[in-house]
TORKOL-4160 file (C-alpha; in steps of 0.2 Angstrom, whole numbers, padded with zeros to 4 digits, m for minus):
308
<pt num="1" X="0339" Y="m0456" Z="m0106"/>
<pt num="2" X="0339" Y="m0457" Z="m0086"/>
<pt num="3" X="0324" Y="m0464" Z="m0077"/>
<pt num="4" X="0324" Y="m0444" Z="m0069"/>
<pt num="5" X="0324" Y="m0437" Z="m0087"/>
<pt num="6" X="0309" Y="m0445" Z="m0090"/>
<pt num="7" X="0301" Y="m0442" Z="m0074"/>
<pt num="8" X="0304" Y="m0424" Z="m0077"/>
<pt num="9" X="0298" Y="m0424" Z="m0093"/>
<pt num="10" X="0280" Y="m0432" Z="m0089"/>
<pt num="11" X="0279" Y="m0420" Z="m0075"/>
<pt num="12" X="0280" Y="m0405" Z="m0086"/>
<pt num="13" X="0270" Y="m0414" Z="m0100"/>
<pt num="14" X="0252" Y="m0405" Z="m0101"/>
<pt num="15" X="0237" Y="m0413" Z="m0092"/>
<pt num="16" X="0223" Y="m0421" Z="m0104"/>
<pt num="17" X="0208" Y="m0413" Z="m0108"/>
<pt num="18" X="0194" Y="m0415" Z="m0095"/>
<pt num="19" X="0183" Y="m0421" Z="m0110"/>
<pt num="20" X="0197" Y="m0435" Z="m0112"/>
<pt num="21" X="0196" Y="m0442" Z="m0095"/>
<pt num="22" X="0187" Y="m0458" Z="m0090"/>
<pt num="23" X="0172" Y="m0452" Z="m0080"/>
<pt num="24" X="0172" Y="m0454" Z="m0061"/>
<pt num="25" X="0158" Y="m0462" Z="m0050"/>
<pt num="26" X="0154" Y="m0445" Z="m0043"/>
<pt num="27" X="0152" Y="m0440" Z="m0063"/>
<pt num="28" X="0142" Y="m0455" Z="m0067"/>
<pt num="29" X="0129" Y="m0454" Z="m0051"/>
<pt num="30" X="0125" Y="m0436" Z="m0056"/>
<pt num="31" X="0123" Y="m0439" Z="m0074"/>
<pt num="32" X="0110" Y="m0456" Z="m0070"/>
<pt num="33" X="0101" Y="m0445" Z="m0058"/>
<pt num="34" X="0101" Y="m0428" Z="m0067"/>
<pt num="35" X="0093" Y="m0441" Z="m0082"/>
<pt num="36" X="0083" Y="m0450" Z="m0069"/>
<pt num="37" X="0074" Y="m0431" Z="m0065"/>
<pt num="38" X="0073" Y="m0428" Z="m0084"/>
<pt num="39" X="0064" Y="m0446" Z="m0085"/>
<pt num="40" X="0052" Y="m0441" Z="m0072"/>
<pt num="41" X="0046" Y="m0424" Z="m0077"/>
<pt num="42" X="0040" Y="m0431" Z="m0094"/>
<pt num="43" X="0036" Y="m0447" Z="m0089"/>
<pt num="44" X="0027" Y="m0442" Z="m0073"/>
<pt num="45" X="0011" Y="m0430" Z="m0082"/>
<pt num="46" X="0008" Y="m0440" Z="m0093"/>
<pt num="47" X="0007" Y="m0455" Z="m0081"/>
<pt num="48" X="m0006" Y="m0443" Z="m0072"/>
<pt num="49" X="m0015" Y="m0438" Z="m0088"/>
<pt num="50" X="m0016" Y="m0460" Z="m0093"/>
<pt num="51" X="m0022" Y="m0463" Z="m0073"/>
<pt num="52" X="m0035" Y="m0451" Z="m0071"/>
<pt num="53" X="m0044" Y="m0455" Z="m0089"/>
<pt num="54" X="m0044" Y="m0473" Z="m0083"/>
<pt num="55" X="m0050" Y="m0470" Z="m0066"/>
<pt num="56" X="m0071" Y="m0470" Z="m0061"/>
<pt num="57" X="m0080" Y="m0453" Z="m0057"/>
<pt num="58" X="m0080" Y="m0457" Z="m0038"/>
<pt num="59" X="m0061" Y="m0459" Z="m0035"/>
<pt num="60" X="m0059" Y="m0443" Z="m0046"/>
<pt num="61" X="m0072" Y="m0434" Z="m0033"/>
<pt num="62" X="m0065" Y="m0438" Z="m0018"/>
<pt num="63" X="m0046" Y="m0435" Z="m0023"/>
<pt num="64" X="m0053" Y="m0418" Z="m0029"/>
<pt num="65" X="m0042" Y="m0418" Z="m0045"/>
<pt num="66" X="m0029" Y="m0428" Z="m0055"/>
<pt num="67" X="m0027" Y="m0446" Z="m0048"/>
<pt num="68" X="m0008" Y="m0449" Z="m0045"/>
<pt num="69" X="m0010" Y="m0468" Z="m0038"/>
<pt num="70" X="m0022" Y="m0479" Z="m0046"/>
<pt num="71" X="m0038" Y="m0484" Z="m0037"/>
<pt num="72" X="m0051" Y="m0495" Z="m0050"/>
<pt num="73" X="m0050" Y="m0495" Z="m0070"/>
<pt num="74" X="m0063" Y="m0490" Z="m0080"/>
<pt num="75" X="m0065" Y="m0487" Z="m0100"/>
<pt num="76" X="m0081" Y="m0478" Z="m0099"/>
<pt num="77" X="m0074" Y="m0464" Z="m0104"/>
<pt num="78" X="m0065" Y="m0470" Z="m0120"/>
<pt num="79" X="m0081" Y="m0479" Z="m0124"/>
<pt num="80" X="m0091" Y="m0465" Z="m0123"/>
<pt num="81" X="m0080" Y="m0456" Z="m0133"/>
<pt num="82" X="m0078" Y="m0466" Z="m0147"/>
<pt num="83" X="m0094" Y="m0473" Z="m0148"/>
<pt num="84" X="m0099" Y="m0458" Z="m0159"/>
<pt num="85" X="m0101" Y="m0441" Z="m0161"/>
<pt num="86" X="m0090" Y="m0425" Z="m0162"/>
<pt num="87" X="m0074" Y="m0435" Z="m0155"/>
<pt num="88" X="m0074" Y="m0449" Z="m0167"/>
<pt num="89" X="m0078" Y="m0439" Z="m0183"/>
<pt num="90" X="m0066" Y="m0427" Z="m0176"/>
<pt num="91" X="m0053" Y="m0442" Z="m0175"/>
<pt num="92" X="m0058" Y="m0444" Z="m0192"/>
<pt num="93" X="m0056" Y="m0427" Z="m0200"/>
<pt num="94" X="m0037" Y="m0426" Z="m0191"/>
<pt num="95" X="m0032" Y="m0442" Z="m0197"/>
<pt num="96" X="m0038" Y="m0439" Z="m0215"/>
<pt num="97" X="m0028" Y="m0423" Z="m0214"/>
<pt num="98" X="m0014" Y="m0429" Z="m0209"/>
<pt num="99" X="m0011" Y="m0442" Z="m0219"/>
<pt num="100" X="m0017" Y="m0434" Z="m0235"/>
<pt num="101" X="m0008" Y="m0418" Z="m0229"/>
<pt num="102" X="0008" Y="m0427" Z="m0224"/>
<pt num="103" X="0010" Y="m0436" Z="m0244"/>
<pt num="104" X="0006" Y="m0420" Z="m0251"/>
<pt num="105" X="0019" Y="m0409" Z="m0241"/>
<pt num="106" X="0034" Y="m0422" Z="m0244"/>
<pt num="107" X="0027" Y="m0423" Z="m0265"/>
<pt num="108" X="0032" Y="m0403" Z="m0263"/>
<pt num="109" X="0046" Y="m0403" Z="m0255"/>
<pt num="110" X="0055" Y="m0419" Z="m0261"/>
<pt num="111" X="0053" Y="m0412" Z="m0279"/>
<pt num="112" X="0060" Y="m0395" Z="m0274"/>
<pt num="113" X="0073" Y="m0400" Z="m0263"/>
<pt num="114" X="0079" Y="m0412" Z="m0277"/>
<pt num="115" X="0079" Y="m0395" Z="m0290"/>
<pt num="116" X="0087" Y="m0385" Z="m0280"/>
<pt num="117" X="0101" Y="m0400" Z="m0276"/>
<pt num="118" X="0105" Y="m0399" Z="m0293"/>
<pt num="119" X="0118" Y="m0384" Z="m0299"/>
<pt num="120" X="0114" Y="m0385" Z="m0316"/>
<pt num="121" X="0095" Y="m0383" Z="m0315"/>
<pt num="122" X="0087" Y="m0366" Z="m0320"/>
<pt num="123" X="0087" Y="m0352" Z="m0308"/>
<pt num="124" X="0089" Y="m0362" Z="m0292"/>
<pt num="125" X="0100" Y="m0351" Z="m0283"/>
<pt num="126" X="0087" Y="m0335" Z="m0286"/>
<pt num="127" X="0073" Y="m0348" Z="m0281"/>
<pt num="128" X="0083" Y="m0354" Z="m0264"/>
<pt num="129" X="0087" Y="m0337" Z="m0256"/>
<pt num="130" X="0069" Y="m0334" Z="m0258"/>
<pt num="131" X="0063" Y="m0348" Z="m0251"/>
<pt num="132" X="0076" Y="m0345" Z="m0236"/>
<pt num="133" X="0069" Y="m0324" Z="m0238"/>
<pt num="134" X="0051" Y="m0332" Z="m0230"/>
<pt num="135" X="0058" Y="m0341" Z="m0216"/>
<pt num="136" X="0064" Y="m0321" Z="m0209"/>
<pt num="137" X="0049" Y="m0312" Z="m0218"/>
<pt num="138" X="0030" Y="m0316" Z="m0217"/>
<pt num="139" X="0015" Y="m0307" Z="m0225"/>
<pt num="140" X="0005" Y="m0311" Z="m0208"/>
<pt num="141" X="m0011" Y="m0316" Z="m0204"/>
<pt num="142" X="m0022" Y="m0305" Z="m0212"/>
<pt num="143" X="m0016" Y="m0305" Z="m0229"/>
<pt num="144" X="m0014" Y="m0323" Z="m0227"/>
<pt num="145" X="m0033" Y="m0324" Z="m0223"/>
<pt num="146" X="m0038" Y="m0314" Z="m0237"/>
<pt num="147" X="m0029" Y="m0325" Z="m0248"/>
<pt num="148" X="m0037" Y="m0341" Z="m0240"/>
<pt num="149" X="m0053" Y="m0331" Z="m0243"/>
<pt num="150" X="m0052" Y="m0327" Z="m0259"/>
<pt num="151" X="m0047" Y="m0344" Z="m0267"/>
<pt num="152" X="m0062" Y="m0351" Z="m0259"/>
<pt num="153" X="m0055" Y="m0363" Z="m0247"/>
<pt num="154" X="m0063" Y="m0355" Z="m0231"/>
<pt num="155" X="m0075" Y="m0371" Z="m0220"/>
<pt num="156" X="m0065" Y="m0383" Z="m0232"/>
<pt num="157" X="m0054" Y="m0396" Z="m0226"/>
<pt num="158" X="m0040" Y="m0389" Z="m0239"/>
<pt num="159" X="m0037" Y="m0373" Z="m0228"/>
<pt num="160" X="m0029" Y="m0386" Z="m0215"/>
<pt num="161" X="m0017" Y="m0392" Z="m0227"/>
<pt num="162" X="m0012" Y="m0381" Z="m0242"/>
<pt num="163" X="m0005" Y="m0364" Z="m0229"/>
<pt num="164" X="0005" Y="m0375" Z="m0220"/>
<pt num="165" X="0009" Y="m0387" Z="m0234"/>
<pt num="166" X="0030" Y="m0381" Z="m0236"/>
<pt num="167" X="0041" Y="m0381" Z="m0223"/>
<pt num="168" X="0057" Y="m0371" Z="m0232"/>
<pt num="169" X="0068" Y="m0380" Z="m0215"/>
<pt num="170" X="0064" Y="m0396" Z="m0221"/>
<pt num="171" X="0067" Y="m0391" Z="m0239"/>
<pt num="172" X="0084" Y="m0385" Z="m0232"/>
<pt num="173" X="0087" Y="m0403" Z="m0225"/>
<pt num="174" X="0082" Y="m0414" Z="m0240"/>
<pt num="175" X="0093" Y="m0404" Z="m0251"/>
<pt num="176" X="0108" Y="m0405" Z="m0241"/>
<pt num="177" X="0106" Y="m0424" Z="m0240"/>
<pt num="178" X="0104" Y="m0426" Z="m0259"/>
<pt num="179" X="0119" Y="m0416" Z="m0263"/>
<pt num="180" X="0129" Y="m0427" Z="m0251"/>
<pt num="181" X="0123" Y="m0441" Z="m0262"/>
<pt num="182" X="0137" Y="m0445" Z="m0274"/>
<pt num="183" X="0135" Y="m0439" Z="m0291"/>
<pt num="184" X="0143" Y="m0452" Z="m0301"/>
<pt num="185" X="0129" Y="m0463" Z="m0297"/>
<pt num="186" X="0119" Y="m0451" Z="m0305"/>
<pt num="187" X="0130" Y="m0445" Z="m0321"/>
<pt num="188" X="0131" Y="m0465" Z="m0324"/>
<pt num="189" X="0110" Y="m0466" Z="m0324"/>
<pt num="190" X="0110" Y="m0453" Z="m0336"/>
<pt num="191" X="0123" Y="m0460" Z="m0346"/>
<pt num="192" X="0110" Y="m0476" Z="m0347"/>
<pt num="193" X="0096" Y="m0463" Z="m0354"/>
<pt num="194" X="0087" Y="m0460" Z="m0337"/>
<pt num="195" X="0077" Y="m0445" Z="m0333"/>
<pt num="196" X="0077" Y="m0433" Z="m0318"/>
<pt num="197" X="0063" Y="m0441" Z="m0312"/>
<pt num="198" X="0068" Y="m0458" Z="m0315"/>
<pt num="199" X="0085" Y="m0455" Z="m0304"/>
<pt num="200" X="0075" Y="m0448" Z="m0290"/>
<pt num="201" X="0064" Y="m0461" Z="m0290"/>
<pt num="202" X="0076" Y="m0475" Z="m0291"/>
<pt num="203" X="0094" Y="m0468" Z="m0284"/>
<pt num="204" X="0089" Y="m0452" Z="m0275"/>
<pt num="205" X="0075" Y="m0459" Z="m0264"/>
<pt num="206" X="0081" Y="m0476" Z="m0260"/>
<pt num="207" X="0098" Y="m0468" Z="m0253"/>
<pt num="208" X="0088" Y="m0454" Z="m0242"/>
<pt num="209" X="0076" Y="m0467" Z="m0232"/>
<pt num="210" X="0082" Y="m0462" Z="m0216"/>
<pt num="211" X="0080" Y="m0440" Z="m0221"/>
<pt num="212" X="0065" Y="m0445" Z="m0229"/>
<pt num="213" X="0058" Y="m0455" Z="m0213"/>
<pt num="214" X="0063" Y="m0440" Z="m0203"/>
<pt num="215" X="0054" Y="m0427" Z="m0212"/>
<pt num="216" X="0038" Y="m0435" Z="m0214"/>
<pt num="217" X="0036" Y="m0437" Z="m0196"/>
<pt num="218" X="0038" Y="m0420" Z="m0194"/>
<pt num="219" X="0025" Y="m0415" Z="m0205"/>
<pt num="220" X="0013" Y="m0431" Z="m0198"/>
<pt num="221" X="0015" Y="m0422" Z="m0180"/>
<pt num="222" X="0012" Y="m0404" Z="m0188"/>
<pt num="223" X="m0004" Y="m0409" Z="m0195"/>
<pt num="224" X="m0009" Y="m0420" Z="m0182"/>
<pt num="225" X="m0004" Y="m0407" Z="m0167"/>
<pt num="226" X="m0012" Y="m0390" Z="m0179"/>
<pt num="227" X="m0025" Y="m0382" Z="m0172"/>
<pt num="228" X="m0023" Y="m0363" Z="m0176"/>
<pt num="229" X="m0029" Y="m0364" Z="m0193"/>
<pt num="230" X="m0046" Y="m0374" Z="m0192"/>
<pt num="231" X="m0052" Y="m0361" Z="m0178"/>
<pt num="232" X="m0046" Y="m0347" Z="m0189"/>
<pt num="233" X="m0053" Y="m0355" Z="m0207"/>
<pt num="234" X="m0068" Y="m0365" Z="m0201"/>
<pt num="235" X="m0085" Y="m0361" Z="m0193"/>
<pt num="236" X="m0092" Y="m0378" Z="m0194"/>
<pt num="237" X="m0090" Y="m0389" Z="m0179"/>
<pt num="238" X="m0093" Y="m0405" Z="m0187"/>
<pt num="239" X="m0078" Y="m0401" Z="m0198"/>
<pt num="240" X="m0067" Y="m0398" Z="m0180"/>
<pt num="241" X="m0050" Y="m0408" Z="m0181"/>
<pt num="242" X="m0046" Y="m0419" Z="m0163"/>
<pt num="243" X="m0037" Y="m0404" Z="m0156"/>
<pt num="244" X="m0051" Y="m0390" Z="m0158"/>
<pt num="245" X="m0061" Y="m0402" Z="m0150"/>
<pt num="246" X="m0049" Y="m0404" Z="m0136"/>
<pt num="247" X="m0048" Y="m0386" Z="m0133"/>
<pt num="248" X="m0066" Y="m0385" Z="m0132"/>
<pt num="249" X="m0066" Y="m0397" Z="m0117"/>
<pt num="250" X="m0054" Y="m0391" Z="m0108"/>
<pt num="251" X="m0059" Y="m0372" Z="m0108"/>
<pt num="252" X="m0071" Y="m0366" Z="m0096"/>
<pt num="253" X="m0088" Y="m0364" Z="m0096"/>
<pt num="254" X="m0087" Y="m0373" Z="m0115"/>
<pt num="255" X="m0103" Y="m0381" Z="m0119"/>
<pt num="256" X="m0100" Y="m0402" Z="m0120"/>
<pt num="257" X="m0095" Y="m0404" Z="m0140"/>
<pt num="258" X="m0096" Y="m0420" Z="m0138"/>
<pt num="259" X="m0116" Y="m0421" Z="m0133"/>
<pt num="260" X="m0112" Y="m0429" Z="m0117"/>
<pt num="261" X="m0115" Y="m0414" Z="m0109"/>
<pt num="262" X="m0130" Y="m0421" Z="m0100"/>
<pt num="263" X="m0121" Y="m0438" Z="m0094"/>
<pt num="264" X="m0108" Y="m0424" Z="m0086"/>
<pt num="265" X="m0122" Y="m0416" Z="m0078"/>
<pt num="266" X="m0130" Y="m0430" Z="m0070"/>
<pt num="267" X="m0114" Y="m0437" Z="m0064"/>
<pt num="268" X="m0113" Y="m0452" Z="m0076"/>
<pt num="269" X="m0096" Y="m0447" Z="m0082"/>
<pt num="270" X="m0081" Y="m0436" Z="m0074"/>
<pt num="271" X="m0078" Y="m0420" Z="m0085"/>
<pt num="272" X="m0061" Y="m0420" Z="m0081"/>
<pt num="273" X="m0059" Y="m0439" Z="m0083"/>
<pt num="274" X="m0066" Y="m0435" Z="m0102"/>
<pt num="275" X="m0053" Y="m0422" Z="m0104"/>
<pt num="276" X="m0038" Y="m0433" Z="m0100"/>
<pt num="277" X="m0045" Y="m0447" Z="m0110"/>
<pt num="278" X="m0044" Y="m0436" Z="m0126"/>
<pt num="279" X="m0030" Y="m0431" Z="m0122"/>
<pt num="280" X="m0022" Y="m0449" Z="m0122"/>
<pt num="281" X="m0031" Y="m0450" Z="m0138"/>
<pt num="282" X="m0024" Y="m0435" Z="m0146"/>
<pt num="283" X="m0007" Y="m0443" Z="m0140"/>
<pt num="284" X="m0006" Y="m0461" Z="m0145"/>
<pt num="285" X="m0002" Y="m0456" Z="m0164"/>
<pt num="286" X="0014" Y="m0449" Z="m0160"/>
<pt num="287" X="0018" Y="m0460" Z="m0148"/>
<pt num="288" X="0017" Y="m0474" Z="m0158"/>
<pt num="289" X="0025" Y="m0468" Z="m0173"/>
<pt num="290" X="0040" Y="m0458" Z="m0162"/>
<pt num="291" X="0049" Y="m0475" Z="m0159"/>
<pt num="292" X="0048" Y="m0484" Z="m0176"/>
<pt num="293" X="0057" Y="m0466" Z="m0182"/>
<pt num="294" X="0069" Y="m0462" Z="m0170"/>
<pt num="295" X="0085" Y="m0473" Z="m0176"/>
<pt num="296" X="0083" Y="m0462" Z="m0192"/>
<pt num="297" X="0086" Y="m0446" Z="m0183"/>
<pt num="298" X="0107" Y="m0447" Z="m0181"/>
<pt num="299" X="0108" Y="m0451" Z="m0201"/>
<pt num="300" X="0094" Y="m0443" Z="m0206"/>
<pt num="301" X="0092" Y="m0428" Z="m0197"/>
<pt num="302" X="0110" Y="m0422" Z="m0192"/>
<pt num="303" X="0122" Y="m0429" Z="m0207"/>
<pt num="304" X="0108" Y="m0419" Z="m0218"/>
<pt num="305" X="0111" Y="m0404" Z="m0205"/>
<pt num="306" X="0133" Y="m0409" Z="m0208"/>
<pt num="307" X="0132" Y="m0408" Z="m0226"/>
<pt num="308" X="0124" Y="m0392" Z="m0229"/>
């Protein structure tokens, strides 16, 4: 074949897919910068929100409102805060709930995703279409309250856990990932005389650390971030969770829950320097637990998602 022929030949071959192409400077710049933006709109509130809790009452008066540039550290209002009343029980009562509620929830849904994983077990196909039926139809909220109501569990701690308990998505995912477990690891345990619960105690769980990981901090962040159903289901403020509370300081013309009203008042502490500090506190769970999670989310999350 002629060096023309060849010539020719690549001329007429197709162009490679943009996708394929090495990226260009021009690409690169506007991809760090359109990042860079991305960075700064979550990263810059928040950087606001830290500065202004930690900043005294004076500099919040005279900039008139959030502090962007720091001017003086203080803790007096994380001090405050925490040295009693309704903030620190409230810390109490969301992190009891969410740790209680978070074991509870992954109990449920582990042992039905694992049920419905299994083709042979009784009636899981009618079971999983109407567990998928609720994620498309809901009763509502009053019915729902009625029920809470009636079982009793109104100004108890168990109405911030058991309506909210299930999550059929992450039912969905679970059981996607334990089909893609292989089941010849699974046949051979039963072969050796182990029971259901034995294989998803030692094989089934084991393999899905990363899908398990994942889930749990869902629920944790559900719990911890809930508000709706304590202002619905309780009327008593001391049994408030961190987020009611936070509401209540933040609204207008709320009364102080956390009896530094007075303190406020006599320009001791800041009201809005108060507000940004419980908001960092209300943020530091998820914040420290987000990072120790996040290299499960590609195995856990998406080859869950793939599978299905």
């Amino acid at each position: 074949m002629s060096l023309n022929t060849q010539l020719v030949r690549s001329l007429k071959a197709p162009a490679r897919p943009v996708w394929e192409e090495p990226p260009s400077k021009v690409g690169i710049t506007a991809k760090s910068g359109f990042l860079a933006l991305c960075c700064l709109g979550v990263l810059g509130p928040l950087w606001i929100v830290i500065v202004t809790s930690l900043s005294p009452k004076p500099v919040i008066d005279r900039v008139g409102g959030l502090v962007v540039i720091p001017q003086g550290i203080t803790f007096v209002n994380y001090t405050e805060l925490l040295s009693g009343g309704q903030v620190s029980r409230a810390i109490m009562v969301s992190v009891g709930v969410t740790l209680t509620g978070t074991v509870f929830s992954m109990a449920v849904s582990v042992l039905a995703a694992y049920g419905l994983s299994r083709p042979g077990s009784l009636g899981h196909r009618l079971f999983l279409v109407i567990m998928m039926a609720t994620m498309f139809f809901g009763a509502g909220l009053i019915p729902t309250y009625l029920l809470v109501q009636s079982l009793g569990l109104t100004d108890t701690y168990l109405s911030l856990i058991l309506p909210s308990a299930v999550s059929v998505f992450n039912i969905l995912v679970l059981r996607a990932f334990f089909m893609g477990i292989s089941p010849e690891l699974t046949e051979s345990a039963r072969i050796d005389g182990a029971g259901d619960l034995r294989i998803l105690l030692t094989i089934i769980m084991p393999l899905s650390r990363a899908v398990l990981a994942v889930i749990s901090l869902f629920y944790a962040v559900g719990y911890w971030s809930a508000w709706f159903n304590a202002s619905i289901y309780l009327s008593d403020q001391d049994m408030m969770p961190l987020q009611n509370v936070l509401i209540q300081l933040v609204q207008k013309n709320t009364a102080n829950p956390t009896g530094l009203q007075q303190a406020v008042r006599t320009g001791q502490l800041s009201a809005l320097g108060l507000q940004m500090a419980v908001m960092v506190l209300a943020l530091i769970p998820v914040a420290v637990a987000s990072p120790f999670v996040q290299r499960h989310f590609k195995k856990g999350m998406l080859t869950g998602a793939v599978k299905g």
